[in-house]
mmCIF file of the N, C-alpha and C atoms, coordinates in Angstrom:
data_MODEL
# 
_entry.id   MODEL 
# 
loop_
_atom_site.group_PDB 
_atom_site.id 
_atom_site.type_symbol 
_atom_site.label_atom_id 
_atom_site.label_alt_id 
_atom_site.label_comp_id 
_atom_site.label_asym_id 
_atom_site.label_entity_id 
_atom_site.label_seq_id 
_atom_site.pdbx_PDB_ins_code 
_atom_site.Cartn_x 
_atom_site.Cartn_y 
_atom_site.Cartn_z 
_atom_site.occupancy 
_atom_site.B_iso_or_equiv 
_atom_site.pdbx_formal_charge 
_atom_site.auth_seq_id 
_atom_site.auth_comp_id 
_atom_site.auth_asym_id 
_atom_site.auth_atom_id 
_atom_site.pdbx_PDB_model_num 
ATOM 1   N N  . UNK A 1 1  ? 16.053  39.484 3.341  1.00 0.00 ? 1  UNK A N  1 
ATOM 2   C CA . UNK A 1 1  ? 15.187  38.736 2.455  1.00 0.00 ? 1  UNK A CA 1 
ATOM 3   C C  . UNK A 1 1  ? 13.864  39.501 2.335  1.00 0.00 ? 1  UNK A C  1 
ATOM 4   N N  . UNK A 1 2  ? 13.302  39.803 1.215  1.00 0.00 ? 2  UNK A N  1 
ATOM 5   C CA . UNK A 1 2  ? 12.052  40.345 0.611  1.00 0.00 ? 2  UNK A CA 1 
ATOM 6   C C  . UNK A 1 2  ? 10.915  39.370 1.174  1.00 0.00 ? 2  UNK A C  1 
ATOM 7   N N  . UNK A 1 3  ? 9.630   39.877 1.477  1.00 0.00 ? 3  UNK A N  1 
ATOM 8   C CA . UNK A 1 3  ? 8.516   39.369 2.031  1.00 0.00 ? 3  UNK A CA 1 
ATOM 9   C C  . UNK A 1 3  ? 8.243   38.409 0.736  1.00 0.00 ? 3  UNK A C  1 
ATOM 10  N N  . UNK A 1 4  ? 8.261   39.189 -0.593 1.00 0.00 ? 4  UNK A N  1 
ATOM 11  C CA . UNK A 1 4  ? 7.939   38.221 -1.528 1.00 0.00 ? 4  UNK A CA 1 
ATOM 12  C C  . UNK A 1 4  ? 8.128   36.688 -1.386 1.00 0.00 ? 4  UNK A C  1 
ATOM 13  N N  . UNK A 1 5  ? 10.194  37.166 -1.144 1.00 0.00 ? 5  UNK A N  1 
ATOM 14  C CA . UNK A 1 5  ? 10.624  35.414 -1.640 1.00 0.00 ? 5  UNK A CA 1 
ATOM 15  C C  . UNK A 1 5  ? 10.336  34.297 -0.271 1.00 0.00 ? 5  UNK A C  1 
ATOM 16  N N  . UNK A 1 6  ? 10.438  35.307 0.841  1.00 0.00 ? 6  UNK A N  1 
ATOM 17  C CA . UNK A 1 6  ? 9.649   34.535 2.150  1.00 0.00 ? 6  UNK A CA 1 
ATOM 18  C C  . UNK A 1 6  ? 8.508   33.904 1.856  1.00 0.00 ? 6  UNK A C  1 
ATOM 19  N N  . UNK A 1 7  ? 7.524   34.381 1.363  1.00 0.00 ? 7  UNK A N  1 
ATOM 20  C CA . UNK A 1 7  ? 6.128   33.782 1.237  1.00 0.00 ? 7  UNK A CA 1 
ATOM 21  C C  . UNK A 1 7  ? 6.511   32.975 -0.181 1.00 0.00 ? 7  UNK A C  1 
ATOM 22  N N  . UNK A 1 8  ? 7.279   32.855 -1.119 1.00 0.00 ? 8  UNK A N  1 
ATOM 23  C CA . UNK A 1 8  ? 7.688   31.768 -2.330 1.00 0.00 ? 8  UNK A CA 1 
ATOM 24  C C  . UNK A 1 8  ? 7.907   30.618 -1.071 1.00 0.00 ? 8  UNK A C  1 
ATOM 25  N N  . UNK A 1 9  ? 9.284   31.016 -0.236 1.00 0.00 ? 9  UNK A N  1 
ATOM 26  C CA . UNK A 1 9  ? 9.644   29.703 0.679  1.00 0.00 ? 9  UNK A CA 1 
ATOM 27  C C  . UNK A 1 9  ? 8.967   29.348 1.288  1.00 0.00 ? 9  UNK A C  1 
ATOM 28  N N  . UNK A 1 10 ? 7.774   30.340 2.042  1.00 0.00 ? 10 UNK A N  1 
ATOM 29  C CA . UNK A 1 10 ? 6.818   29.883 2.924  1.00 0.00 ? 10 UNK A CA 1 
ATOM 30  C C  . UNK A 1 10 ? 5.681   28.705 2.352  1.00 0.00 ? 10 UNK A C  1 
ATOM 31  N N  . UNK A 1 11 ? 5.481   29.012 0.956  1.00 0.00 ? 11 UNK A N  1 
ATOM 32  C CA . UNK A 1 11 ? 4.059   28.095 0.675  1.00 0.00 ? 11 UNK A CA 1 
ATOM 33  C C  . UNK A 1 11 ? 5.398   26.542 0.330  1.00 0.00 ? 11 UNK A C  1 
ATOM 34  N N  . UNK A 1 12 ? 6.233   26.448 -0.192 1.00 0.00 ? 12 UNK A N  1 
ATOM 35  C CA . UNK A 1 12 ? 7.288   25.310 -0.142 1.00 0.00 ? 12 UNK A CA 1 
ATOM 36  C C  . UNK A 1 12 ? 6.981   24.609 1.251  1.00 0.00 ? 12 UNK A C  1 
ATOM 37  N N  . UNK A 1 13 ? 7.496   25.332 2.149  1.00 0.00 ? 13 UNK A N  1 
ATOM 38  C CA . UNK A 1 13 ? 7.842   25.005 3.311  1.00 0.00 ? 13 UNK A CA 1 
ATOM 39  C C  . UNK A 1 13 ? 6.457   24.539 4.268  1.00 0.00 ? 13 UNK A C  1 
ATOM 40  N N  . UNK A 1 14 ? 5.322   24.927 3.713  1.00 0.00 ? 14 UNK A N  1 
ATOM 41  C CA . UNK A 1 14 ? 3.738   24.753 4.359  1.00 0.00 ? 14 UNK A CA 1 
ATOM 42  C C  . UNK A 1 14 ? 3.626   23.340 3.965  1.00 0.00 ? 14 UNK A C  1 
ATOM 43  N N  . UNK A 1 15 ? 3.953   23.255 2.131  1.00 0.00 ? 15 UNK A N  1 
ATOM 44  C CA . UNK A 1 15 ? 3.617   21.787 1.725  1.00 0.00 ? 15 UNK A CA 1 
ATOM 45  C C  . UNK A 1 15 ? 4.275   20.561 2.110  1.00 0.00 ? 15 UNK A C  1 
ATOM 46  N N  . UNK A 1 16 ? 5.559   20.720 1.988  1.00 0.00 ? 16 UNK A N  1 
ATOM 47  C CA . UNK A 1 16 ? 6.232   19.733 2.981  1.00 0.00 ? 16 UNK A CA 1 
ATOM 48  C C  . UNK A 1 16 ? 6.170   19.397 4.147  1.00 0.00 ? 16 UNK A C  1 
ATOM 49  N N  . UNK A 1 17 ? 5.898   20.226 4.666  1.00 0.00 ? 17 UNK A N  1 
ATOM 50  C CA . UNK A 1 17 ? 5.620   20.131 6.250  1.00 0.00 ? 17 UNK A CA 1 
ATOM 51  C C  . UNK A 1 17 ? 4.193   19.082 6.828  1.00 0.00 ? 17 UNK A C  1 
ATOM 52  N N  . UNK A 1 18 ? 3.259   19.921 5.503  1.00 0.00 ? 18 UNK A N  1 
ATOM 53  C CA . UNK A 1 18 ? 1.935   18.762 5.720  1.00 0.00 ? 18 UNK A CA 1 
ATOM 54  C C  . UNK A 1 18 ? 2.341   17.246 5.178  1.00 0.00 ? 18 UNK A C  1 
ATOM 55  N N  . UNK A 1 19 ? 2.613   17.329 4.084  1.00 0.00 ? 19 UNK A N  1 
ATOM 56  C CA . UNK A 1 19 ? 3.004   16.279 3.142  1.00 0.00 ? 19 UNK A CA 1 
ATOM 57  C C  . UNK A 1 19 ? 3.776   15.228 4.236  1.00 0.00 ? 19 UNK A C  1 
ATOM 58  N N  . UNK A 1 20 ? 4.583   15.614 5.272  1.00 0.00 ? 20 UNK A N  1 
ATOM 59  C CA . UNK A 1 20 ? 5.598   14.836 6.199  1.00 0.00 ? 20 UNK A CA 1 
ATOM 60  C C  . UNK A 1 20 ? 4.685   14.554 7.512  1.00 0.00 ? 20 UNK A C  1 
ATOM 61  N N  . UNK A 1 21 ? 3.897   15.509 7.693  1.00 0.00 ? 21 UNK A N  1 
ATOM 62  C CA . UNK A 1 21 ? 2.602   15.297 8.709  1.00 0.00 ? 21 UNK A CA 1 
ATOM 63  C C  . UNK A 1 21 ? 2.139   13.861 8.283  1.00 0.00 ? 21 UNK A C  1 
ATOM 64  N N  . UNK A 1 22 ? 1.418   14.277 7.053  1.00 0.00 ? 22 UNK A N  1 
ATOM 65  C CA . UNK A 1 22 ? 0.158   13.250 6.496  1.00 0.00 ? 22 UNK A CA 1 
ATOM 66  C C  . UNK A 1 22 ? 1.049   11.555 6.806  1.00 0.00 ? 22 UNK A C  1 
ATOM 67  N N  . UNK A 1 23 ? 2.313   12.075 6.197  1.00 0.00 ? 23 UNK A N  1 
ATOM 68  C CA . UNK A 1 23 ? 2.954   9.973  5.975  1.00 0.00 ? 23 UNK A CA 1 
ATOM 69  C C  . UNK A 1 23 ? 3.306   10.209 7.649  1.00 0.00 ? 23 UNK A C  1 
ATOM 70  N N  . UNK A 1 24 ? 4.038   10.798 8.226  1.00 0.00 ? 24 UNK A N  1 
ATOM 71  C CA . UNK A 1 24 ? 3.765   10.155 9.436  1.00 0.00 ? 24 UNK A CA 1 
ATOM 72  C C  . UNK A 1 24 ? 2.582   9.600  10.264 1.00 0.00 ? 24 UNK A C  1 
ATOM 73  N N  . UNK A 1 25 ? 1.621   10.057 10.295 1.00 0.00 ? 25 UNK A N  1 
ATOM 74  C CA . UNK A 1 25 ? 0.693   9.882  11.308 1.00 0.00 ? 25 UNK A CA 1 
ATOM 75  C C  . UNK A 1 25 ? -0.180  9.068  10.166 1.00 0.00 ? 25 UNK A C  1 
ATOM 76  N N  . UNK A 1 26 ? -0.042  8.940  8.859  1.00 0.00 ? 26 UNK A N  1 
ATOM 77  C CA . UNK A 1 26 ? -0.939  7.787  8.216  1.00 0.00 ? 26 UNK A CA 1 
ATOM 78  C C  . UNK A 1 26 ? 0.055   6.537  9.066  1.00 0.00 ? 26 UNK A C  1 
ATOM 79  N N  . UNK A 1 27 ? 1.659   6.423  8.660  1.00 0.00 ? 27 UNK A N  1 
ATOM 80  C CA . UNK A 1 27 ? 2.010   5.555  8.937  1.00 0.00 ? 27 UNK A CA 1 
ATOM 81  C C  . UNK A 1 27 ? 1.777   5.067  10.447 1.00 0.00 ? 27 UNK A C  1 
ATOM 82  N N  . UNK A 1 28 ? 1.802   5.657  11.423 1.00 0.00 ? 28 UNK A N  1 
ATOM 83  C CA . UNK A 1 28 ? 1.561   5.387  12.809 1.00 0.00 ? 28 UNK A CA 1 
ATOM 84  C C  . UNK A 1 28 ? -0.418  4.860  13.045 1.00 0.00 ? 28 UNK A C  1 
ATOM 85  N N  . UNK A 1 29 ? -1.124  5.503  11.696 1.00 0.00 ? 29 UNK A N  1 
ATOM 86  C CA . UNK A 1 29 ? -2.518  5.294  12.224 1.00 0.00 ? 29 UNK A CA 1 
ATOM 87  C C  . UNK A 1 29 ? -2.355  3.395  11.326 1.00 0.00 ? 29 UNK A C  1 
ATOM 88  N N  . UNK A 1 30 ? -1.650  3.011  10.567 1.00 0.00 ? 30 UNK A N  1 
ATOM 89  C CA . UNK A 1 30 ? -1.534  2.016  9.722  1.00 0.00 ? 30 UNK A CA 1 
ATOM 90  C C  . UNK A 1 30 ? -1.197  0.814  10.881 1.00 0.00 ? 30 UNK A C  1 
ATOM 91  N N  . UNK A 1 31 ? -0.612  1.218  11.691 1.00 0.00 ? 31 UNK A N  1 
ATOM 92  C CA . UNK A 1 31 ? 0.508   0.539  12.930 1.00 0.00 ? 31 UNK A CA 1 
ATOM 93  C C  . UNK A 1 31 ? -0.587  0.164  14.204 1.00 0.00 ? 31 UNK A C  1 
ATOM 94  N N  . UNK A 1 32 ? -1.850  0.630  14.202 1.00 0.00 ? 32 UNK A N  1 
ATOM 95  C CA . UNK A 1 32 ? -2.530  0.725  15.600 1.00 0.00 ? 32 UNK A CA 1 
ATOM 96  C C  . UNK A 1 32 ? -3.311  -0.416 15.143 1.00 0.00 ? 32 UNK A C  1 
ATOM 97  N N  . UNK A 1 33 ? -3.798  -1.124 16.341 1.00 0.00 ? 33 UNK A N  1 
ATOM 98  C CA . UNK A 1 33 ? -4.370  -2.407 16.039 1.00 0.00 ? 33 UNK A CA 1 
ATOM 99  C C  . UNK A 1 33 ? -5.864  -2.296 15.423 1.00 0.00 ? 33 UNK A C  1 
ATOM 100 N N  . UNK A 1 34 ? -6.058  -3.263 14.360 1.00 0.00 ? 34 UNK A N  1 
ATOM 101 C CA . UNK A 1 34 ? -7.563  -2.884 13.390 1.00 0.00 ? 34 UNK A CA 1 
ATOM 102 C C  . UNK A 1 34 ? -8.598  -3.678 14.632 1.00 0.00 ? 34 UNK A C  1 
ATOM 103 N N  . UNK A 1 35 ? -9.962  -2.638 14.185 1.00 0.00 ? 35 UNK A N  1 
ATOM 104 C CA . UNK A 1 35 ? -10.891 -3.065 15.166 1.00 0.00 ? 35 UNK A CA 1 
ATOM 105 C C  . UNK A 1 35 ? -10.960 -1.838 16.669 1.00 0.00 ? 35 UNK A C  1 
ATOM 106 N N  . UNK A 1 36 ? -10.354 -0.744 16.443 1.00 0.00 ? 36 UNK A N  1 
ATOM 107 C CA . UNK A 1 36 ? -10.267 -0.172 17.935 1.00 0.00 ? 36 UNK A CA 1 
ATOM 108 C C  . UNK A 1 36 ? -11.571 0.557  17.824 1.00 0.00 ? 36 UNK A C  1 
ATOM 109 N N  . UNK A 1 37 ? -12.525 0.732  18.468 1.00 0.00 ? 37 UNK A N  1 
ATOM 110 C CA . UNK A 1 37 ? -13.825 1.512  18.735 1.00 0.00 ? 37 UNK A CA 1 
ATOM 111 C C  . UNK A 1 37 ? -13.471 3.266  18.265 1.00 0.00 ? 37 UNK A C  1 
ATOM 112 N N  . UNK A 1 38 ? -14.619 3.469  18.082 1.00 0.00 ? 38 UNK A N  1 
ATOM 113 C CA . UNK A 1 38 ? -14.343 4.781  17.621 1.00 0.00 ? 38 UNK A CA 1 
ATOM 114 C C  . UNK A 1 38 ? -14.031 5.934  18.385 1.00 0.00 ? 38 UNK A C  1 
ATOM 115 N N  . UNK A 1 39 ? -14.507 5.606  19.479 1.00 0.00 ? 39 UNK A N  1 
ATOM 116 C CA . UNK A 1 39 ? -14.037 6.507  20.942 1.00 0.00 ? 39 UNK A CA 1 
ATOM 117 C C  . UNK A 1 39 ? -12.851 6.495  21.085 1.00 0.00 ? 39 UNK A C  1 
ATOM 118 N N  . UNK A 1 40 ? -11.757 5.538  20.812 1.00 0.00 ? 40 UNK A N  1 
ATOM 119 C CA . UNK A 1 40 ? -10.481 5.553  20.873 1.00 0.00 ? 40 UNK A CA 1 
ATOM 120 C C  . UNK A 1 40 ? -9.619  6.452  20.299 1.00 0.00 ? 40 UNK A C  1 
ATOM 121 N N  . UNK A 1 41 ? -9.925  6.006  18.826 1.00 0.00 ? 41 UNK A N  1 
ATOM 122 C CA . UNK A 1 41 ? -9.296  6.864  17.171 1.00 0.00 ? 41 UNK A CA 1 
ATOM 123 C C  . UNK A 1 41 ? -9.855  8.467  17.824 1.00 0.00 ? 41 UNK A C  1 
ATOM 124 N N  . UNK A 1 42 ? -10.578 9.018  18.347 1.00 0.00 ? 42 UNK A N  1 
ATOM 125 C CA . UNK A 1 42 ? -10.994 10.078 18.247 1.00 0.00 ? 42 UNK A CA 1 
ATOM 126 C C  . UNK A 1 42 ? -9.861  10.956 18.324 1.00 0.00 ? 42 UNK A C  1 
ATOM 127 N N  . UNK A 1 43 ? -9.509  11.032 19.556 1.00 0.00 ? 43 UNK A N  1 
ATOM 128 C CA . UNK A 1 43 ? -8.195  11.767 19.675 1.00 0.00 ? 43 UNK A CA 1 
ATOM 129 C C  . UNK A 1 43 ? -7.314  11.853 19.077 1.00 0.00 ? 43 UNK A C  1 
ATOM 130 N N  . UNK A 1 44 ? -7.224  10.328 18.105 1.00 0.00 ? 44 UNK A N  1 
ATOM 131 C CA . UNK A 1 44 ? -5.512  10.499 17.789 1.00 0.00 ? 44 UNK A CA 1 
ATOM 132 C C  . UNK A 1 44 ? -6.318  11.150 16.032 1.00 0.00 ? 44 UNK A C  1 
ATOM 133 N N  . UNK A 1 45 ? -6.904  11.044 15.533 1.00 0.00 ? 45 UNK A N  1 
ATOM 134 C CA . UNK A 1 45 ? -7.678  12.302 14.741 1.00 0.00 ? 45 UNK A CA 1 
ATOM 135 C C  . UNK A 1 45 ? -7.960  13.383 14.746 1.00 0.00 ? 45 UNK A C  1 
ATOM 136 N N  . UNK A 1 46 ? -8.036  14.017 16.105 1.00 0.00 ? 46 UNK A N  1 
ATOM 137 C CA . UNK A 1 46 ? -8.033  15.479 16.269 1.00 0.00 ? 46 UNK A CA 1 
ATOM 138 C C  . UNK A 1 46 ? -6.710  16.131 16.189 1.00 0.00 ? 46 UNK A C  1 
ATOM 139 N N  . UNK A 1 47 ? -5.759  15.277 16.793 1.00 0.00 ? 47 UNK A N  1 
ATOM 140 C CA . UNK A 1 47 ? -4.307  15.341 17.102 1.00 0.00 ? 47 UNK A CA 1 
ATOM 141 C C  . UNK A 1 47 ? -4.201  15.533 15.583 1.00 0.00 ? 47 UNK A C  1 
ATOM 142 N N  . UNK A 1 48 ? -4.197  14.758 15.237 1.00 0.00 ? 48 UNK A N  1 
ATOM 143 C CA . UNK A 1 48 ? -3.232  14.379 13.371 1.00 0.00 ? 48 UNK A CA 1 
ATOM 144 C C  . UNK A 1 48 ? -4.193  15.559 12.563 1.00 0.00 ? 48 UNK A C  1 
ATOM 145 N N  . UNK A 1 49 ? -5.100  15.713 13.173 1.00 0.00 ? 49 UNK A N  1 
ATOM 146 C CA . UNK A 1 49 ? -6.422  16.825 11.939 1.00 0.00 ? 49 UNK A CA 1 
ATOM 147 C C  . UNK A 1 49 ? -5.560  17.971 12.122 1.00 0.00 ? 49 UNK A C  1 
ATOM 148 N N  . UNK A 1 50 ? -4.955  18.866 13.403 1.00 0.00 ? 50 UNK A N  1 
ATOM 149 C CA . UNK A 1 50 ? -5.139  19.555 13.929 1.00 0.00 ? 50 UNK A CA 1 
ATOM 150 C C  . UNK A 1 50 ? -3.827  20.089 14.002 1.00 0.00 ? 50 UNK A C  1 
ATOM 151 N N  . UNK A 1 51 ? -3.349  18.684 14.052 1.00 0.00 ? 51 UNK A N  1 
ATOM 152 C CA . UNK A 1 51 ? -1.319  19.316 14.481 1.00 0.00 ? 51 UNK A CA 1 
ATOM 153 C C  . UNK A 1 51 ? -0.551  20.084 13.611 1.00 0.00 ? 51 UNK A C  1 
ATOM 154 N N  . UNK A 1 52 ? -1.244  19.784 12.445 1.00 0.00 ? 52 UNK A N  1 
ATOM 155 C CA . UNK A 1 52 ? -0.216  20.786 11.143 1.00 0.00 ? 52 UNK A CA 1 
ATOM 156 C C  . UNK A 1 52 ? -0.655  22.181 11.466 1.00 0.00 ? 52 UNK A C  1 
ATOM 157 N N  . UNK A 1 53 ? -1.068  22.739 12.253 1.00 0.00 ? 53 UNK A N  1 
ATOM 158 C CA . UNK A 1 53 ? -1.395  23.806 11.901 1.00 0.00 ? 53 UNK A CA 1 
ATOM 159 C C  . UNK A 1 53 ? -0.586  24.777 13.052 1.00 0.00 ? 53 UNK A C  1 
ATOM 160 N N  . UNK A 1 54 ? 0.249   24.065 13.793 1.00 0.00 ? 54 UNK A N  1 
ATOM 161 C CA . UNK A 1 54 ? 1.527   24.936 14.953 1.00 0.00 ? 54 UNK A CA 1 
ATOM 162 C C  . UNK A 1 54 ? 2.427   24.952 14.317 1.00 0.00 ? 54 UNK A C  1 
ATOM 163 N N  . UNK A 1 55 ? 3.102   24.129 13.077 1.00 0.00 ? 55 UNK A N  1 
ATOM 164 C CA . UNK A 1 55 ? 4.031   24.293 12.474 1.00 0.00 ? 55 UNK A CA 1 
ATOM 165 C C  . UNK A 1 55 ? 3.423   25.608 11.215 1.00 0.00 ? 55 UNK A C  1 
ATOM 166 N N  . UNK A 1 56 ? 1.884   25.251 10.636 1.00 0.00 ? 56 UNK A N  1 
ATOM 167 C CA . UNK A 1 56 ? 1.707   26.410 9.705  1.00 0.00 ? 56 UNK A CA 1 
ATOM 168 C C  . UNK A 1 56 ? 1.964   27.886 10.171 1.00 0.00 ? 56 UNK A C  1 
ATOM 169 N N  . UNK A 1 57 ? 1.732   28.048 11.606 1.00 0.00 ? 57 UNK A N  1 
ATOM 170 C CA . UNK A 1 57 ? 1.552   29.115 12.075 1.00 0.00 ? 57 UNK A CA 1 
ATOM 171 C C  . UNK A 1 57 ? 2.754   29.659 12.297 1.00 0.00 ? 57 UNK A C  1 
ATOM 172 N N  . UNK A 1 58 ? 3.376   28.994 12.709 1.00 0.00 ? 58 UNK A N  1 
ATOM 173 C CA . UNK A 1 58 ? 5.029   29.833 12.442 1.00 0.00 ? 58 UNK A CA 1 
ATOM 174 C C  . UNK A 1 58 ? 5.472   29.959 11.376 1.00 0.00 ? 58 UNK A C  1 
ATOM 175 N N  . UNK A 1 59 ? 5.484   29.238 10.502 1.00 0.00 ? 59 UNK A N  1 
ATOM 176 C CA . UNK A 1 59 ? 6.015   29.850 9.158  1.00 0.00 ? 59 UNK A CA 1 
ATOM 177 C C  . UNK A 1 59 ? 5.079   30.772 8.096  1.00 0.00 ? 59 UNK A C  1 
ATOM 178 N N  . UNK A 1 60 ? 3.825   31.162 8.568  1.00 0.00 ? 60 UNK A N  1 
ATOM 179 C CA . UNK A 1 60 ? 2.960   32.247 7.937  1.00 0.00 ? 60 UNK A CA 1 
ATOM 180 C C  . UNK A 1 60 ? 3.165   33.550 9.080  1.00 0.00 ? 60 UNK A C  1 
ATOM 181 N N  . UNK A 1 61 ? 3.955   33.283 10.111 1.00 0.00 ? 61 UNK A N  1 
ATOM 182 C CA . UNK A 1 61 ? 3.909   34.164 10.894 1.00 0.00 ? 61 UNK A CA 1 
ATOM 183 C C  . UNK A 1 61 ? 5.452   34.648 10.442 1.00 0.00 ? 61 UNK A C  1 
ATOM 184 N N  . UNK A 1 62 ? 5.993   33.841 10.517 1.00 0.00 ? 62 UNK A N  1 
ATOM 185 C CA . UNK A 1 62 ? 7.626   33.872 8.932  1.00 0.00 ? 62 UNK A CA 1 
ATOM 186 C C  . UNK A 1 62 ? 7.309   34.780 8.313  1.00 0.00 ? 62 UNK A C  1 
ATOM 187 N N  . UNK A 1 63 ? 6.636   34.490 6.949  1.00 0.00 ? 63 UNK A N  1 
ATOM 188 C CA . UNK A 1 63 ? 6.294   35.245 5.824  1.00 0.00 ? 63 UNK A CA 1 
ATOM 189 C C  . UNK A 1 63 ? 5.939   36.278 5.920  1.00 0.00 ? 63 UNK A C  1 
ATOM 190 N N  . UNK A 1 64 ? 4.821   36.702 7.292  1.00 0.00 ? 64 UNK A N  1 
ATOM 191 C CA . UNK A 1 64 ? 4.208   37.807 7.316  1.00 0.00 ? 64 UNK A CA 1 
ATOM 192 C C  . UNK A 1 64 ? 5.248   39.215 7.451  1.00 0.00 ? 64 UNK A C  1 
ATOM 193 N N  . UNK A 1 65 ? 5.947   38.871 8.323  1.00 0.00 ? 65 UNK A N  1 
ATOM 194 C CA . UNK A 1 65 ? 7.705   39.795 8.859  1.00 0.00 ? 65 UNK A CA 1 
ATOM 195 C C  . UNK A 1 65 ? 7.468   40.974 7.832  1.00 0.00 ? 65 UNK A C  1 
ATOM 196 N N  . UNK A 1 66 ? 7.601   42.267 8.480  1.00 0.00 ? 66 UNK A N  1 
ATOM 197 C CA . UNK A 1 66 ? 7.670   43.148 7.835  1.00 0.00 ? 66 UNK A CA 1 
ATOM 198 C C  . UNK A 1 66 ? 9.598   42.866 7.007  1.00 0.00 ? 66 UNK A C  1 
ATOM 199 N N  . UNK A 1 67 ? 9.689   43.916 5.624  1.00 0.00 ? 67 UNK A N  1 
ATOM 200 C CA . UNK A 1 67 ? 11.237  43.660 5.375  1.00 0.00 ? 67 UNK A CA 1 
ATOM 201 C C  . UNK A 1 67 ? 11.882  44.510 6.094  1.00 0.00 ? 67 UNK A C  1 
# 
């Protein structure tokens, strides 16, 4: 496979990946009881800010592959 069509599949494969991030962890932040202090949410915001980006990194590390 050509680096080209890797990086075509790669930016596919980046958006879905967030896109499946975002509804999960909206749906799980939708699920936590309203009213929790802000010290709480912190973490699970850094987590959800932060997590797409171990899955980005392998698949730009994908694309990058010499042919």
């Amino acid at each position: 496979m050509t680096q080209r069509n890797r990086k075509l599949i790669g930016v596919f494969l980046i958006l879905g990946s967030i896109m499946a991030w975002v509804s999960v962890f909206t749906s799980v932040y939708l699920a936590l009881p309203a009213g929790l202090p802000p010290w709480v949410l912190l973490p699970y915001f850094v987590v959800a800010g932060m997590g797409w980006l171990f899955p980005a990194m392998w698949i730009i590390r994908w694309m990058a592959k010499p042919e």
